[in-house]
C-alpha positions as CSV (number, residue, x, y, z in Angstrom):
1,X,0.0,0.0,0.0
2,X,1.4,3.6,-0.5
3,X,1.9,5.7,2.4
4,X,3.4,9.3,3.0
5,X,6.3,10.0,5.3
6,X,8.3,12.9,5.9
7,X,12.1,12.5,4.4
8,X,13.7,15.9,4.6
9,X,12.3,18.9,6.9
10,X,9.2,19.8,5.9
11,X,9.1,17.7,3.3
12,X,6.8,14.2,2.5
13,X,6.9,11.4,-0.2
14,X,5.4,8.5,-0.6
15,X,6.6,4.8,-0.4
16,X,5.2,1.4,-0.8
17,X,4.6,-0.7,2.6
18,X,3.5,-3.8,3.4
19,X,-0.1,-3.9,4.0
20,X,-1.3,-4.3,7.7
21,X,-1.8,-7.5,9.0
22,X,-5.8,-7.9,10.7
23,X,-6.1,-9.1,14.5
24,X,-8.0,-10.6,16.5
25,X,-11.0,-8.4,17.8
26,X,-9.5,-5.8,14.8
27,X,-11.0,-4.1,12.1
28,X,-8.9,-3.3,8.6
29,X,-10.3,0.5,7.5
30,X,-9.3,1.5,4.2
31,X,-9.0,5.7,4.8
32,X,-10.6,8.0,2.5
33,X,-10.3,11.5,4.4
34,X,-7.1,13.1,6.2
35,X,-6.7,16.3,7.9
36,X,-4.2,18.3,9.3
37,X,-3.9,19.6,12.8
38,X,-2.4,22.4,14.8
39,X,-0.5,20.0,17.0
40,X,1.1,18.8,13.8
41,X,3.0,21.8,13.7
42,X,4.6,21.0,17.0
43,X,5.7,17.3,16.2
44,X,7.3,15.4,13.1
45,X,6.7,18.4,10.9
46,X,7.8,21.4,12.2
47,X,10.9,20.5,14.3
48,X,13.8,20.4,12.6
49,X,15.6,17.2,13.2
50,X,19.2,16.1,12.5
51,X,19.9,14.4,9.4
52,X,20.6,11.2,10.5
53,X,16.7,11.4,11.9
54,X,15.2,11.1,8.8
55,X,13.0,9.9,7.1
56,X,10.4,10.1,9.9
57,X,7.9,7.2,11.1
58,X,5.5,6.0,8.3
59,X,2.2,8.1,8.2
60,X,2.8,10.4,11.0
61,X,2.2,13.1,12.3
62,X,-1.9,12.4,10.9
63,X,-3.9,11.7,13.8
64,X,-7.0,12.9,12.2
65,X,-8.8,10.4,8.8
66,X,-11.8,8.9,8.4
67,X,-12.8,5.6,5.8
68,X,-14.7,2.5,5.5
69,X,-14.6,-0.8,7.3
70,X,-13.0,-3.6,4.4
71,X,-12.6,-5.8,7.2
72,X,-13.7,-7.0,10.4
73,X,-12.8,-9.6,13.4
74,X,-15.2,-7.6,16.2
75,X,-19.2,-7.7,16.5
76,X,-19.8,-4.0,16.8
77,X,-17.9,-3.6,13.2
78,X,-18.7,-4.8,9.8
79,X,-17.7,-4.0,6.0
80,X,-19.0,-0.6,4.8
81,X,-19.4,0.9,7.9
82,X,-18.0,4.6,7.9
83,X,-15.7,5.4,11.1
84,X,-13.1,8.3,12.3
85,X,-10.1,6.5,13.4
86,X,-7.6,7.6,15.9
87,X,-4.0,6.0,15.8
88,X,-3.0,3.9,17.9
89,X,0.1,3.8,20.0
90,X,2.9,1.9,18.1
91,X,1.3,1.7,14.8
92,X,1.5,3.8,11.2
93,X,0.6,7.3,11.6
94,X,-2.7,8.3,9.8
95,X,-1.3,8.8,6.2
96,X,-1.9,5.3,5.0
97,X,-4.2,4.1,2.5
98,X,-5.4,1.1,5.4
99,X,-4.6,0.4,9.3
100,X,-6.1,-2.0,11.5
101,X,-7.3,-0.7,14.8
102,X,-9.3,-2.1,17.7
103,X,-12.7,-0.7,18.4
104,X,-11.6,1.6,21.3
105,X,-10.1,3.4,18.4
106,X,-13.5,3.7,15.8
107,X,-16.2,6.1,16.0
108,X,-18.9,5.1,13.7
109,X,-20.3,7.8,11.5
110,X,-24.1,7.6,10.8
111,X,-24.6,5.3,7.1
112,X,-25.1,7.7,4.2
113,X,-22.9,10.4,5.7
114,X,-20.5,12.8,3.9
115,X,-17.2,11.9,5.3
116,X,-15.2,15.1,4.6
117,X,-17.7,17.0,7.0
118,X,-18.0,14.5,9.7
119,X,-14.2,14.2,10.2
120,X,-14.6,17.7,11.6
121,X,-15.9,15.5,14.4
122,X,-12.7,14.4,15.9
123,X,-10.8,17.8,16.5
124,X,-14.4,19.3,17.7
125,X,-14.6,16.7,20.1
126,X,-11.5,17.4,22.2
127,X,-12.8,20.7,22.6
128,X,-16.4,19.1,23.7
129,X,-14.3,17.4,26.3
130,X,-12.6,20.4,27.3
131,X,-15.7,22.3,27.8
132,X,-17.2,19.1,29.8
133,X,-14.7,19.7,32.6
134,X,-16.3,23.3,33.6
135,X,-19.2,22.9,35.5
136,X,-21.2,25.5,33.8
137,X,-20.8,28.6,31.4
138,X,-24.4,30.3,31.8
139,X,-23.7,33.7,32.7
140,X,-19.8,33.7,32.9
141,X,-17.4,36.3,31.2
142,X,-15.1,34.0,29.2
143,X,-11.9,35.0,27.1
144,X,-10.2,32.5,24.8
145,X,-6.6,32.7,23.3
146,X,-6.6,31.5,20.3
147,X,-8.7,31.4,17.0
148,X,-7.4,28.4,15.2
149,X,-10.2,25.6,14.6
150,X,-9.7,24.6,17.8
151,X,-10.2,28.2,19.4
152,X,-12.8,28.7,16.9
153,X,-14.2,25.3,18.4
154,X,-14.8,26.5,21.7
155,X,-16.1,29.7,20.6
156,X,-19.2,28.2,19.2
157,X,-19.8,26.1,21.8
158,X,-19.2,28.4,25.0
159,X,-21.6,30.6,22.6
160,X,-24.5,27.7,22.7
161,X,-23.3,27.0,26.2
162,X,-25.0,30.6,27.8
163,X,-22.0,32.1,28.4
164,X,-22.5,36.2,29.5
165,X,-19.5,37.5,27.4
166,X,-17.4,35.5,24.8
167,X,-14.1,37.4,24.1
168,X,-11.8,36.4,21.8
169,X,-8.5,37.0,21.0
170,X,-5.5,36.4,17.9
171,X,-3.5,38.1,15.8
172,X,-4.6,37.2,12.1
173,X,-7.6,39.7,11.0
174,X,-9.6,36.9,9.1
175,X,-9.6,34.6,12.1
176,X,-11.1,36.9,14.6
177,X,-13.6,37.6,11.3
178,X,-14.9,33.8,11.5
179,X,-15.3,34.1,15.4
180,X,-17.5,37.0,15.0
181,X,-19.9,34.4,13.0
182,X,-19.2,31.9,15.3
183,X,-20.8,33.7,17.7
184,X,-18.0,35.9,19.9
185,X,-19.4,38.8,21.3
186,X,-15.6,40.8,21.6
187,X,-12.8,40.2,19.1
188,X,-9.5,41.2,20.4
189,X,-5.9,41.8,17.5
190,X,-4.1,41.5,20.5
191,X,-0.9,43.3,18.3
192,X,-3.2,46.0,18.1
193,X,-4.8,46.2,21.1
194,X,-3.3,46.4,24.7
195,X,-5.2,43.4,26.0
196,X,-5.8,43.7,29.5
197,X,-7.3,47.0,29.0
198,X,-9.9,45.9,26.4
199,X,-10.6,42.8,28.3
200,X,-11.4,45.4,31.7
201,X,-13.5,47.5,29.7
202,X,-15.6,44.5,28.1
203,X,-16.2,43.3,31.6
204,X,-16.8,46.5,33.3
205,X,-13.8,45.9,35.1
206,X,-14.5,42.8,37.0
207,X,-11.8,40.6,33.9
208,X,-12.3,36.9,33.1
209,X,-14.1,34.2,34.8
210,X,-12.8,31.6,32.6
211,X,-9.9,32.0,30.4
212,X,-9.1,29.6,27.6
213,X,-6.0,29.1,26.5
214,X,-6.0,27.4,22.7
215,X,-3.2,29.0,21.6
216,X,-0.4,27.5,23.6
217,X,2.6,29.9,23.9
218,X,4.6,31.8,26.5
219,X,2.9,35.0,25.8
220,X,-0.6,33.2,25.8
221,X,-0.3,31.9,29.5
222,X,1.3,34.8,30.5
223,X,-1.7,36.9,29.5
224,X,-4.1,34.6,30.8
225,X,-2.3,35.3,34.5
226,X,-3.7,38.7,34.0
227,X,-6.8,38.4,32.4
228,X,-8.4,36.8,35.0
229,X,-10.7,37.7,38.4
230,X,-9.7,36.3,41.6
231,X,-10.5,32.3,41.8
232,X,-11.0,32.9,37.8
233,X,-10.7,29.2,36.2
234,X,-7.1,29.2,33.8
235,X,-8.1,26.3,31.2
236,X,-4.6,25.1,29.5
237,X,-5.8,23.6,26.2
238,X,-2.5,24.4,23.5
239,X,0.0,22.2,23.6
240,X,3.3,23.8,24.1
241,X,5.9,24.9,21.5
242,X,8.7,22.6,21.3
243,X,11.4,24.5,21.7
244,X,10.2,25.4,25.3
245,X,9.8,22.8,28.6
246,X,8.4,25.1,30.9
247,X,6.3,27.7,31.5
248,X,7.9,30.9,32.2
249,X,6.1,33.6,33.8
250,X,7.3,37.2,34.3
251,X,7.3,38.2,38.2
252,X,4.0,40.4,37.9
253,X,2.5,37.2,36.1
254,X,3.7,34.7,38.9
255,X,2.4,37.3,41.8
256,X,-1.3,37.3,40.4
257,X,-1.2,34.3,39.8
258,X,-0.4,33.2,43.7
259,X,-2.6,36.6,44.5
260,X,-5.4,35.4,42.8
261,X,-5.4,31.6,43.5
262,X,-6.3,30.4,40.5
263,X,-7.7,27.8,39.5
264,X,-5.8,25.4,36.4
265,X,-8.0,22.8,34.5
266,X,-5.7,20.8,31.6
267,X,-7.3,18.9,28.8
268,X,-5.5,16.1,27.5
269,X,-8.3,13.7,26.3
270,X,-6.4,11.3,23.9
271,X,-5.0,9.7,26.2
272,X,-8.2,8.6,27.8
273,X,-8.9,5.2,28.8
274,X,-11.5,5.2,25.7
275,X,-10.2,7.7,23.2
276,X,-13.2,8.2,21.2
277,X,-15.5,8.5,23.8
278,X,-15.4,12.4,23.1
279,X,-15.4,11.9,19.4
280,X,-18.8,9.4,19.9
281,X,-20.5,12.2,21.7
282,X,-20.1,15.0,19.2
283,X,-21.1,12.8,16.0
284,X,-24.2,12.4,18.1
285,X,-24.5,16.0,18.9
286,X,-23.7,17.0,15.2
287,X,-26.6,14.4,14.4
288,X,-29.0,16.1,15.7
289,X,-28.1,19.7,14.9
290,X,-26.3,20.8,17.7
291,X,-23.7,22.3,15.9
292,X,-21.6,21.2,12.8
293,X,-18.0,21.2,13.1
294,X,-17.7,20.8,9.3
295,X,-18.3,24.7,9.3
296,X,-14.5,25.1,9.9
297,X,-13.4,23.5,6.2
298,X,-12.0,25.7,3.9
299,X,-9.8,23.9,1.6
300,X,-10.7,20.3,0.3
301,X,-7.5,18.8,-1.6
302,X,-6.2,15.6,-2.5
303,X,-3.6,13.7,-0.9
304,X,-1.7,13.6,-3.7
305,X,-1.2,17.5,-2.9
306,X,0.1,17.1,0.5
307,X,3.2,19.2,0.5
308,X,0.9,21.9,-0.5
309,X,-1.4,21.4,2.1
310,X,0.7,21.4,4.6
311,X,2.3,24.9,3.3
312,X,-0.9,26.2,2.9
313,X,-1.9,25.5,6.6
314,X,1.2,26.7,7.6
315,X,1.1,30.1,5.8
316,X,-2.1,31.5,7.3
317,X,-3.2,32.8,4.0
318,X,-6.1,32.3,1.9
319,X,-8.4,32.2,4.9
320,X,-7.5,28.9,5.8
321,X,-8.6,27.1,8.9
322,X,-9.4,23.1,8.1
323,X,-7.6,21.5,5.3
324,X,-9.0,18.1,4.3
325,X,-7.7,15.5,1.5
326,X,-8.9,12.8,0.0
């Protein structure tokens, strides 16, 4: 079967490997949809390794496809059934034309469905999770870092969710554009704008309850430490960049943070006991017209075109948030 892999920095081909081998209680999924995520940026493809280190593992860093059931050993699958598949640990990366997986790992999608749209499911999901661990936005003043998919994720949903005030915050124009449909009631160009004074004159001076961070950066964490009200709820959601191992706040930062004993909530839901638990639950909120994630697609391309894809993602041009092949 063909296969991508990454062989220089930056840089994928593809190569022939042997097909997977199917399992007991397996399934063999033939994939039909890939998409590329934030945290992609921050593993096999955007550090730059030593030479020697290439090429890079077969089919990473793609933890988010969907496809069809060829195959199956387990009762709750069968042939044609549609699923999102999340890798699991020790196997191919997601940029395989098949992989075997056990049902922890399969979500079905409902029969008849577009699968380009409901792969949307799977990053939306981790943010469904997120938003599960706070016991309730009615009413709150909530600020999230971020407008990627993901921040864009839990704008819509904190906006369903009742919440008082809905303030966003980035740096790209077209991004804080798309959070204004997705229902934000402030949108903050943080290069713009000094932050902490916008964000005390949205809330009449009383700051965040809840502040989100989806961006995951120095500077984002650091501004959360001042965005918030005392016993305000700090919810780490972006994974770090790589070339940094520990948070590093300023001494003003680190004094309201003790000052104002808040509170830290960290999402980290793949590695869940059941891994598609999350991903379950928001197929059957998309289902029945919840919200649709699939909102958040901009570019549809073919795998063939991954290079470009992956450029486009990275450039922040073109109004791109979601990139799916096929």
């Amino acid at each position: 079967m063909k296969a991508a892999r990454i062989v220089s920095p930056k840089q994928f081909e593809f190569v022939d490997v042997d097909m997977p081998v199917l399992g007991n209680e397996e399934c063999l999924i033939q994939l039909k949809r890939w998409s590329i995520c934030g945290t992609d940026m921050r593993s096999d493809y955007g550090p730059i390794f030593d030479e020697k280190d290439y090429p890079l593992g077969i089919g990473n860093p793609c933890h988010e496809m969907a496809g069809v059931v060829v195959e199956s050993n387990v009762d709750t699958l069968k042939a044609d059934d549609l699923v999102i598949v999340f890798p699991r640990k020790g196997g191919h990366g997601g940029f395989v034309e098949y992989i075997t997986s056990y049902p922890s790992h399969v979500a079905k999608i409902p029969s008849g469905g577009d699968l380009t749209e409901w792969l949307m499911c799977q990053p939306a999901a981790t943010v469904l999770e997120a938003c599960k661990k706070i016991n309730s936005f009615l009413g709150k003043r909530v600020v999230i870092l971020g407008q990627g998919p993901i921040g864009l994720c839990f704008t819509a949903m904190i906006s369903k969710l009742g919440a008082l005030k809905v303030v966003t915050v980035d740096s790209v124009d077209y991004r804080l554009k798309y959070a204004k449909q997705f229902g934000a009631t402030d949108c903050i160009n943080y290069k713009e704008q000094e932050l902490k004074e916008i964000v005390s004159d949205i809330t009449e001076g009383n700051m965040a309850d809840i502040v989100i961070d989806a961006a995951g950066s120095i500077d984002s964490f650091q501004n959360a430490t001042q965005l918030l009200c005392r016993n305000g709820t700090l919810v780490l959601f972006g994974i770090q960049e790589w070339n940094q191992n520990k948070f590093l706040l300023d001494t003003d930062g680190l004094n309201d943070f003790i000052r104002n004993e808040i509170n830290i909530i960290s999402v980290g839901p793949a590695g869940r006991k059941d891994p598609m638990l999350h991903v379950r639950e928001m197929i059957s909120l998309k289902n029945r017209g919840w919200w649709d994630p699939s909102i958040l697609i901009t570019h549809n391309m073919l795998l063939s075109e991954i290079n470009e894809a992956f450029s486009l993602f990275t450039s922040q041009k073109d109004g791109v948030l979601k990139v799916v092949m096929k």
